[in-house]
N, C-alpha and C positions, 0 to 999 in steps of 0.2 A: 175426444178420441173415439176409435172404435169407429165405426162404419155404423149410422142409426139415425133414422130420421132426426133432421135439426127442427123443433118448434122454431117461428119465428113468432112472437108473443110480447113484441115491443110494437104497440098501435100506437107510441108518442108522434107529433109530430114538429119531431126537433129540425131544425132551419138544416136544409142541405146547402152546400158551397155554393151553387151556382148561383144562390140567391145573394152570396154576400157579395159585396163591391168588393175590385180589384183593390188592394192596396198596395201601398210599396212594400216590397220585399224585405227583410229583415239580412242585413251582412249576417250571414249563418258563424261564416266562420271566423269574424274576427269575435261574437261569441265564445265560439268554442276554442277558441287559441286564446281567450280573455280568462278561459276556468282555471285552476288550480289543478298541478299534475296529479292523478288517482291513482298510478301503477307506473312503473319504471319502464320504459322499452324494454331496457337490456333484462329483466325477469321474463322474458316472451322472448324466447330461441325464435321461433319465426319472425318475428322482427323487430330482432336484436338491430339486424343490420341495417335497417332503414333510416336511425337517429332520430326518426320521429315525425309524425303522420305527415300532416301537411299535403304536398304537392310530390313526395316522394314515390320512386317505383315500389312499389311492393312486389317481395319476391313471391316464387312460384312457387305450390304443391308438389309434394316428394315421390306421387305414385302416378301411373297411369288411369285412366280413365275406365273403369267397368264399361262394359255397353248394357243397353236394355237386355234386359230376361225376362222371361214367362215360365223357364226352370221352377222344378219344386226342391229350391236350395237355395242356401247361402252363397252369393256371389263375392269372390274379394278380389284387390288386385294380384300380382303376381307377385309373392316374397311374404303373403300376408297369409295367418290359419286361424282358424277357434274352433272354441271349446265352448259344449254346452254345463253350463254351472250349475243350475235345476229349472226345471220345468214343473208346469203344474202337475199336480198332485203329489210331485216327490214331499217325504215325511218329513216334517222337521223333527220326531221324536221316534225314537223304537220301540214305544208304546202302539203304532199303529206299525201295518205292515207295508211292504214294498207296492210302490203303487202298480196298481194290475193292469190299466190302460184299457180294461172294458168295461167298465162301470160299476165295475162289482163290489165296491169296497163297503163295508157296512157300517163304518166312521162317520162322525158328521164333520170333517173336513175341520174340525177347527183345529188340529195338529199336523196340516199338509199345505204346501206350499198353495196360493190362490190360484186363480184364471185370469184369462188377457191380462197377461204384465205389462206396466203402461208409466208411471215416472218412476225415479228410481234415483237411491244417492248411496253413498260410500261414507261408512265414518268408522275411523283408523282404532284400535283398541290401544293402551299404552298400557305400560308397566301394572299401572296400577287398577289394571283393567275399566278403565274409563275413556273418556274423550280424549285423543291425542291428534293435533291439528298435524301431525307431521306425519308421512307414512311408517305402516310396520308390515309385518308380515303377517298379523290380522287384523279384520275389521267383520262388521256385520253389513250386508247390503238388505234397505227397507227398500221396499217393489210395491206399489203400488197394485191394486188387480180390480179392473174397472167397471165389467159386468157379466150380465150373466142372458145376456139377450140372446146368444149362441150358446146355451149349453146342454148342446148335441150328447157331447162326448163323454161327459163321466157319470151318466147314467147308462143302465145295460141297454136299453133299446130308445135313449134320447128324451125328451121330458115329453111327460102324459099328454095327448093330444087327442082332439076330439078329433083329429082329420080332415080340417076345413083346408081345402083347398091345398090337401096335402103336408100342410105344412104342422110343425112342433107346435104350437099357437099361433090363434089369430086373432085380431083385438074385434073381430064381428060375430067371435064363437066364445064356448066353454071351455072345461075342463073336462076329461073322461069324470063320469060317474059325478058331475059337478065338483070336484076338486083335487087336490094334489094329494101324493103320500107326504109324510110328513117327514122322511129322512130326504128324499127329492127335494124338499126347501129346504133342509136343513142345509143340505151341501150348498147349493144356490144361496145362503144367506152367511154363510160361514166362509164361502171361496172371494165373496169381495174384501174388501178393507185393505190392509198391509200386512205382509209377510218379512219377519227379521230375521235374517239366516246367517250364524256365524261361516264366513271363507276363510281361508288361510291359504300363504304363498308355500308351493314345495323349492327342492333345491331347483327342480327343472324351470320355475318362474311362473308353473302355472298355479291358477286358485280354482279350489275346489271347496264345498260347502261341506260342511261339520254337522252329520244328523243328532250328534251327544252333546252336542254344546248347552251349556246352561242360557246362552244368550238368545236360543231360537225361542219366536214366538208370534203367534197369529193375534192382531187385531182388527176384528172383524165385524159384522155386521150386528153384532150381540155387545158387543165389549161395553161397559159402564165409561161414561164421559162427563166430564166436568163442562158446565155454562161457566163460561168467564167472559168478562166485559169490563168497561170504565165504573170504576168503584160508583159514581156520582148516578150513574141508567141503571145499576145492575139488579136491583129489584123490579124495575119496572120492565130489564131482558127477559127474567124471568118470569113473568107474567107471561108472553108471550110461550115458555115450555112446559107451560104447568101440564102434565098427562096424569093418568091413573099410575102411572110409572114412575112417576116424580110431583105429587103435588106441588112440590116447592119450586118447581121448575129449575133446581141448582142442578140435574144432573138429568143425561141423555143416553138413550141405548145405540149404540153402535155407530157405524160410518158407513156408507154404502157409495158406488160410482167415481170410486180416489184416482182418478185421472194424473192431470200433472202435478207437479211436487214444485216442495222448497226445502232449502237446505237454511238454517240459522247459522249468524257469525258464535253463535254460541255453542253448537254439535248438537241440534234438535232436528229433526225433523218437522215436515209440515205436510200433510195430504190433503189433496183438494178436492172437495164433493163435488162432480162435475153434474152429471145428467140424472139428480137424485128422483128428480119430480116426476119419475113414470110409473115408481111403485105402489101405490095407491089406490084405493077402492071404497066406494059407497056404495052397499048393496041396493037391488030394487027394493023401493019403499021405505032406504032409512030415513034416520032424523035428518034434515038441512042445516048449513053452516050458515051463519048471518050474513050480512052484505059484506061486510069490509071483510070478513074471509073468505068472500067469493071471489072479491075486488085483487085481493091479495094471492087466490092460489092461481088467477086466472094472468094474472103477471106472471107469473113462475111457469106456469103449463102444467100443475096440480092439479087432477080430478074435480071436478066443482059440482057435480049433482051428482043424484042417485043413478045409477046406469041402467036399461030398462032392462024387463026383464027378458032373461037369457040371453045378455050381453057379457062381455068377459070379465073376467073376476079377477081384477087390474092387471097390469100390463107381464106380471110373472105369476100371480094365482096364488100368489102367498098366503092374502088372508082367507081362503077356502079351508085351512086348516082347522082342525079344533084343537082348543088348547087350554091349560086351566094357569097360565102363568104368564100370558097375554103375548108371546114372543113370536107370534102367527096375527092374533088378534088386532096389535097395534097398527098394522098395514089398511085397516077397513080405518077409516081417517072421517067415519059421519059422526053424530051430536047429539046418540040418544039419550045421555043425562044431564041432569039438571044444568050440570056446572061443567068447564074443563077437567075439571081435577077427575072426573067420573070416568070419561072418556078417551079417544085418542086425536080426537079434533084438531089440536096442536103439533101432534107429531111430524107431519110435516115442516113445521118452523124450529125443527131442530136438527134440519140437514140446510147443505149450503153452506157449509162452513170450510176455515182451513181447520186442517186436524195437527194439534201438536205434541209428537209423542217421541218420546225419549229412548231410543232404538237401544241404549245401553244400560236403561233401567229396567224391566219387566216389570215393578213395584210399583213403577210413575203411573197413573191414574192419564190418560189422555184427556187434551182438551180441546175444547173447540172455540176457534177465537174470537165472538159474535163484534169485535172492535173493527174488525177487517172487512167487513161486512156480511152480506149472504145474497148469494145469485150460484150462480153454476158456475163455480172456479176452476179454473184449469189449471194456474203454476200462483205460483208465490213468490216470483225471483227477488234478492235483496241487492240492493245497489249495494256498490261498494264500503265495506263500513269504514268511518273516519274518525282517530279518538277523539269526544269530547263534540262530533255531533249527533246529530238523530240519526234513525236508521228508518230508510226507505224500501217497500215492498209494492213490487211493481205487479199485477194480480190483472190474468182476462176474464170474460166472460162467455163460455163456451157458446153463443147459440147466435142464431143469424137477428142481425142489428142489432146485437149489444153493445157492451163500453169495455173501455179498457179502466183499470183502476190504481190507485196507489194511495199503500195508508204509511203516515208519516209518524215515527214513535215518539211520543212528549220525552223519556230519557231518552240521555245521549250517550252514544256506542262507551263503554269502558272498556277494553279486551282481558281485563279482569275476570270479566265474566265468560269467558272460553270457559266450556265445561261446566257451567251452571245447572244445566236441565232444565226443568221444569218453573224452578224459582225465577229465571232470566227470562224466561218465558212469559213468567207473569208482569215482570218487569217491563218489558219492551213491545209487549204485545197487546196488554189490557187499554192500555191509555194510550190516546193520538186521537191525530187527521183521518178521516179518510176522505178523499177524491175522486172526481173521475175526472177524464180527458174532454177535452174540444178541439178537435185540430182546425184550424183558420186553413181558409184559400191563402195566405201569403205563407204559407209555411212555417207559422208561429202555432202556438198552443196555450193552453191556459187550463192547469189544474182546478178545476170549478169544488170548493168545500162543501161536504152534505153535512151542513148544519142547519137544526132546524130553524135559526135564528134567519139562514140565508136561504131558505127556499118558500115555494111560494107556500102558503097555510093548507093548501089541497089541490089533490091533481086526478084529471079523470082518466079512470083503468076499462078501458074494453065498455065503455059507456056508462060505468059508474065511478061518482065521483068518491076521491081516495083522500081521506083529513089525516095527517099528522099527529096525533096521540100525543109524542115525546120523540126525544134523541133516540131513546130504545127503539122507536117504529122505526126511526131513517135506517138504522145498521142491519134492522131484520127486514125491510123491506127496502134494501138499496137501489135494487132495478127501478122500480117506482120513485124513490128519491133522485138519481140519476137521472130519467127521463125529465121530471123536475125541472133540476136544474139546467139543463139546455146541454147534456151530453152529445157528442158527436158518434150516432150510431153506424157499427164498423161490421164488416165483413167475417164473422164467426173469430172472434180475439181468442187465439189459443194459448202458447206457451208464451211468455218471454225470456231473457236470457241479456245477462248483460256482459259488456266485451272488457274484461279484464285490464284493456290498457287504455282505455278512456272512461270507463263508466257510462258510456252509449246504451239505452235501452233498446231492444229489438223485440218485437211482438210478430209471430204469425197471424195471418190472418188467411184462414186456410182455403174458404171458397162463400160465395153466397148466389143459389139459383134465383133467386129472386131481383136482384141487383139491375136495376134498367135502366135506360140512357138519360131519361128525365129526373132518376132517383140518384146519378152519380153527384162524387163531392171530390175535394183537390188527395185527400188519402185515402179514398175507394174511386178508383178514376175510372174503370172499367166496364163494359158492359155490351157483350160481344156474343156468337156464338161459334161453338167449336163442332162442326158440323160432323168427325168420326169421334167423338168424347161424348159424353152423359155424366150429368149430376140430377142426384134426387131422385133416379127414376127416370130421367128425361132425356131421350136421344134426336135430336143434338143436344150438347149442352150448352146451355145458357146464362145470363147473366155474368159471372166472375168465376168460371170451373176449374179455373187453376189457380186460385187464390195470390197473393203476395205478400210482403213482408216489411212492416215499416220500423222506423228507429226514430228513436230522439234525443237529443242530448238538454238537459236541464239547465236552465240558465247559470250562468257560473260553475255548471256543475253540483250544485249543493242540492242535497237530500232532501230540503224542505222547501225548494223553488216552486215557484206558481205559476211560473211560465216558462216553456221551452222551444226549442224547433225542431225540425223536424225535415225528413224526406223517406223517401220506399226506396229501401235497400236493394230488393229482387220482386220480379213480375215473374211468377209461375206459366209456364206458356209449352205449348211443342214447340219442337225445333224448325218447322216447316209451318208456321202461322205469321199472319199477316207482320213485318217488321216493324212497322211504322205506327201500329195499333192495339197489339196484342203482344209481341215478344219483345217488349221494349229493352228488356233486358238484354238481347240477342242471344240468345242462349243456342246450342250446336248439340247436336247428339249426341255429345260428352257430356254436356249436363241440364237439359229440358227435363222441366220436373213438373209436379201440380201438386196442388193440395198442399201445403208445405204446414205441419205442425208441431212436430218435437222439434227443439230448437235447444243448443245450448252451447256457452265457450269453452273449452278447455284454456284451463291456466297455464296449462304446462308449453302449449305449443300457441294458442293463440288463435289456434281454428273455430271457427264457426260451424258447428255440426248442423244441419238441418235433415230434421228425419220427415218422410210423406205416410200423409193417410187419406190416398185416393182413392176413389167412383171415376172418376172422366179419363183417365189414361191406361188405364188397366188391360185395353185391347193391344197395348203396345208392350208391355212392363208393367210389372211386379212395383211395388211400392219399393222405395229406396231410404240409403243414406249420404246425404253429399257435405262434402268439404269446401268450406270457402274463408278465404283471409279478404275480411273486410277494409274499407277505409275508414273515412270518419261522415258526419252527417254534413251535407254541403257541399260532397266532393264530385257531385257530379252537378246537373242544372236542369231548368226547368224547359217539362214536354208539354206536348199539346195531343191528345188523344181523340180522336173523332171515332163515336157510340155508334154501333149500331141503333138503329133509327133514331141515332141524335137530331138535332138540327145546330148545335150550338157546339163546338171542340171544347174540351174540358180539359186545366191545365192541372197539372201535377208538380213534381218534385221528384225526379231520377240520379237516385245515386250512380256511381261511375264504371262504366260496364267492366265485368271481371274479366271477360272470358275465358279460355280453358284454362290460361293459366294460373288463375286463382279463385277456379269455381270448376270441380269434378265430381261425379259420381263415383262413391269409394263403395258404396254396398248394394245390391239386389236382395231382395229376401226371399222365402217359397212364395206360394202362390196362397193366392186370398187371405196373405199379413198385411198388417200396417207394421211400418217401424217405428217404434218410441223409447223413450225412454236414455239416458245414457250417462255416467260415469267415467271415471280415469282412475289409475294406480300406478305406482310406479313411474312418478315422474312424465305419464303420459305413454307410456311403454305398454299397458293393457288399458283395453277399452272396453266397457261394458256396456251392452246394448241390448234390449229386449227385443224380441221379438212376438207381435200380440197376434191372435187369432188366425193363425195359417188354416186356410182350409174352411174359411168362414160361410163361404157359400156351397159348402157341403148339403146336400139336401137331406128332409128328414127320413130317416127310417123306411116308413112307412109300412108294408107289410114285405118288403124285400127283409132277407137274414140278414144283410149285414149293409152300411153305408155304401157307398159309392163317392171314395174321396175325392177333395176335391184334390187336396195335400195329404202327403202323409207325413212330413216331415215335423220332429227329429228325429222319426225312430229310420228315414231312407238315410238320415245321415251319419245313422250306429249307436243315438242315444235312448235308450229306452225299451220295453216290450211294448208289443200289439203295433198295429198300424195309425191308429186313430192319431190326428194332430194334436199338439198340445203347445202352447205358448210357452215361451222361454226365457229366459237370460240367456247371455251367449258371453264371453271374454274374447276378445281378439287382439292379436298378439303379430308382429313383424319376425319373422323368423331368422332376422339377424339381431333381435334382440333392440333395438332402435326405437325411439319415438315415433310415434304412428303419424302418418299424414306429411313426415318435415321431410 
């Protein structure tokens, strides 16, 4: 998420499709009409009325179609309003004061709501002020808050900047005076992680957040974290985070870049360290990291030598600080003593995790779940749980040619354990599978196991070769085990979301510049350019700039299947690009999107939310959110795409075109947001959606008095003092009171 250069740092060279033989096709759907039912129709108002998937019409969407905007505001359709719920820096305590909106606050942010709100989940409070699977009229919402690579705004005149080329930093400059103030990192390191804000419903139906609640509370880039892993690896996980901070490597300081989210069948949460590996620094002339930590951070996109001198002093200038309790210190990641335990050499291999925290405990100790693996996680999504079997978490990996993932849990679902916390946590999360994907040219797949029993004894990284240690190396080092085993590398794998009345997985796959006619495969089929778009910097844009959207359904359906099939749901495209090559979808100016990343179903109506985080359309429209009622996988057939400078048409898998009537644009946002993030209440009657970094391409400072917005919004829209932007949560609501979307 967020708008930031994508490393592409997977040099594997795992077999692309056109190399594999044609096979025969797999009957998709007499598969999928073979599985076991997962959800009832008639629980899904939208379609109750269909009796069930098949070959049936699926009805239409209940609102009109927004058009494109470049407005600095919220776009909805007609009959629809919201409310802004908090915005960054609003307080969660009245220990700190009202946020001031110019940067003045003299707090280190760890009692104020974070920046760029980015996943986000709802969990209900009950009587007995704990987890209640059922609505009430309170709950806390956890917001993920992703980074701090734009944080223009809540310092008084923007962060310390030497002025290279105008800009806040540059990664080919310094720091003023060689480093930072040290309450300037403090906010920057205290605004990431998770924010838990008690809401409550009034009589008028709206929710508004509670600054007194006992329940608010910030976990953030500081907060103490448990290593948990499969009892059998877990000393040797621990090897891997031995710091000066934790000889014993059992426990981690904080969470940084928590992107997308997951929600437990048990009321926990999960935050995902997305784009952790930029904050890091080796001064000129420190100690060097050994090979296979060069091997290792150079898979990730970890800093890997000392930087020359008067070169920048990592990617946020953190460790420029002085400090005598190493919470500055640990960010400089070289190897001047003897041992780990001296040092902070390791610190780096204690991010990349899912983060699991107990939004209704403040007591609960957060954890990080090293069994899930570690790469740049985006979402966490859980298939649907089944009593009595395992539970499945379907996990991407944010960065171009990565994998998509899924770890499979050794217990099996009891819903007993609703409201467990923490303990259910250790329960279902320590011990399992993990996998990654291959999707086949025939439209089948196969769950490939990172055991180190099943991969090969060593694999070369960026020209060094990478040996296998233990099980502990494959989970800390999965991108490397992945590439391994002969993963099928995809298109920046962002959210997934699975569809309440099949159990159908869906994964964005948001864009990849790099992506070319000789590098395509049957589930990245694209590679084209869009001659008024730009991705990466690059005008035209290139390779796949309007990303798309694939699904699968698991053989039989079951949580622990090893093979599945598959087809792409939506081809992100304008409305007016090539039909036969590029908008396969056919998409109309009701709903041409790109970049498609937030993703997620509502249970209550059945929709498919898809929220965008574009570069390539942005000269037309604002980032958006769209509505779409799916089918099932198989229900459309196979195309035939010709690449630019192909020579050879590449065949795919096209699900069944929606068009306007069951694919619209329901949201625009201000200017320079991405939209993410999103929630339900009330049966589907409030929706909650973030709103991340409006106003992003705001320029710096500089030696003008005051910015020159780019946005100013929410305070053009009455929420807030001062002008500067600030990322959001937002409620939206039908104003006949109605389910959103039906």
């Amino acid at each position: 998420m967020a708008h930031h250069p994508v490393d592409d740092c997977n040099d594997a060279p795992n077999e692309h499709f056109q190399d594999v033989l044609e096979k025969a096709r797999l009957n998709r759907r007499d598969i999928i009409r073979g599985g076991f039912g997962l959800a009832a129709l008639s629980t899904v108002p939208m379609l109750a009325a269909c009796g069930g998937m098949g070959d049936a019409e699926l009805p239409s969407l209940g609102f009109n179609a927004v058009g494109k905007s470049l407005a600095d505001g919220v776009v909805l359709p007609d009959g629809y309003t919201y409310t802004v719920v908090h915005a960054t820096g609003d307080r969660l305590s009245t220990d700190v004061a009202p946020y001031s909106n110019q940067g003045l606050e003299t707090d280190d942010w760890s009692l104020r709501v974070g920046d760029h709100h980015d996943g986000m989940d709802i969990f209900f409070i009950g009587r007995n002020g704990r987890y209640s699977e059922k609505s009430t009229d309170r709950a806390v919402l956890a917001v993920n808050h992703e980074s701090s690579a734009d944080s223009h705004f809540f310092h008084p005149r923007g962060q310390t900047t030497n002025g290279v080329n105008g800009k806040k930093f540059n990664q080919f400059g310094g720091w003023d005076q060689g480093k930072r103030p040290e309450l300037e990192v403090l906010k920057e390191i205290n605004h990431h992680g998770v924010s838990v804000a008690e809401i409550e419903r009034g009589k008028d139906g709206r929710w508004t957040y509670k600054t007194t609640s006992t329940y608010n509370r910030r976990i953030n880039g500081q907060t103490r974290m448990r290593i948990t892993g499969p009892a059998a690896h877990l000393r040797d996980i621990q090897q891997f985070m031995v710091t000066r901070y934790a000889p014993d490597g059992k426990f981690s300081r904080g969470t940084l870049n928590n992107c997308g989210h997951g929600k437990t069948p048990w009321g926990t949460y999960l935050a995902c360290e997305e784009n952790w590996a930029a904050y890091w620094y080796m001064p000129p002339g420190s100690a060097d990291v050994d090979e296979r930590t060069k091997a290792s951070r150079q898979r990730y996109g970890v800093i890997n030598a000392p930087v020359a001198t008067g070169a920048a002093v990592g990617s946020q200038g953190w460790a420029s600080v002085s400090d005598t309790d190493d919470r500055f210190a640990r960010f400089n990641v070289s190897a001047p003593a003897a041992t780990p335990a001296g040092d902070f050499r390791n610190e780096p291999n204690t991010f990349g995790f899912n983060v699991e925290i107990d939004p209704l405990d403040r007591k609960a100790v957060p954890a990080k779940r090293v069994a899930m693996g570690r790469f740049a996680h985006e979402a966490a999504v859980c298939g649907l749980p089944e009593k009595g079997q395992p539970l499945a978490f379907y996990m991407g990996c944010d960065s171009t040619n990565e994998y998509i993932y899924k770890f499979v849990s050794t217990a099996k679902w009891d819903p007993r354990d609703v409201g467990g916390g923490m303990a259910a946590g250790d329960k279902y999360l320590n011990e399992g599978k993990l996998y990654v994907a291959k999707f086949n040219a025939d439209g089948s797949g196969q769950w490939l196991e990172l055991d180190i029993a099943k991969l090969p004894p060593s694999f070369v990284v960026g020209g060094r070769t990478y040996t296998f240690a233990n099980q502990a190396d494959v989970l800390v080092n999965a991108r490397i085990a992945a590439s391994a085993a002969g993963a099928t590398r995809m298109d920046r794998p962002e959210w997934g979301a699975v569809n309440p009345v099949n159990g159908e997985v869906y994964f964005t796959l948001t864009n990849n510049s790099g992506r070319t006619a000789t590098g395509t495969d049957a589930a990245n089929p694209r590679s084209y350019t869009d001659s008024d778009g730009r991705l990466d910097g690059r005008t035209p844009g290139r390779g796949n700039p309007n990303g798309h959207i694939i699904r699968f359904r698991e053989a039989a359906g079951a949580s622990n299947a090893t093979e599945f099939t598959w087809d792409i749901f939506l081809f992100g495209a304008e409305d007016n690009s090539d039909a036969t090559n590029v908008n396969l979808s056919k998409l109309t100016a009701a709903n041409d999107f790109s970049s498609p990343d937030g993703l997620w179903f509502s249970k209550s109506t059945g929709i498919c939310w898809i929220q965008t985080d574009d570069g390539a359309y942005t000269d037309e429209t604002n980032c958006m959110l769209l509505a779409a009622i799916p089918g099932e996988v198989g229900d459309g057939g196979e195309v035939s795409i010709t690449n630019v400078g192909g020579t050879v048409p590449q065949k795919t898998f096209l699900g069944a075109t929606l068009g306007e009537a069951r694919l619209r644009r329901f949201l625009v946002g201000p200017k320079g947001c991405e939209i993410t993030g999103l929630t339900e209440a009330d049966d589907g009657k409030t929706l909650f959606v973030n709103i991340q970094h409006p106003g992003e391409n705001t320029p710096a400072i500089g030696t003008s008095a005051d910015y020159t917005f780019e946005s100013t919004w929410p305070s053009n829209a009455g929420y807030g003092p001062g002008q500067r932007p600030r990322s959001a949560t937002i409620a939206i609501r039908r104003k006949d009171g109605k389910p959103i979307g039906v």
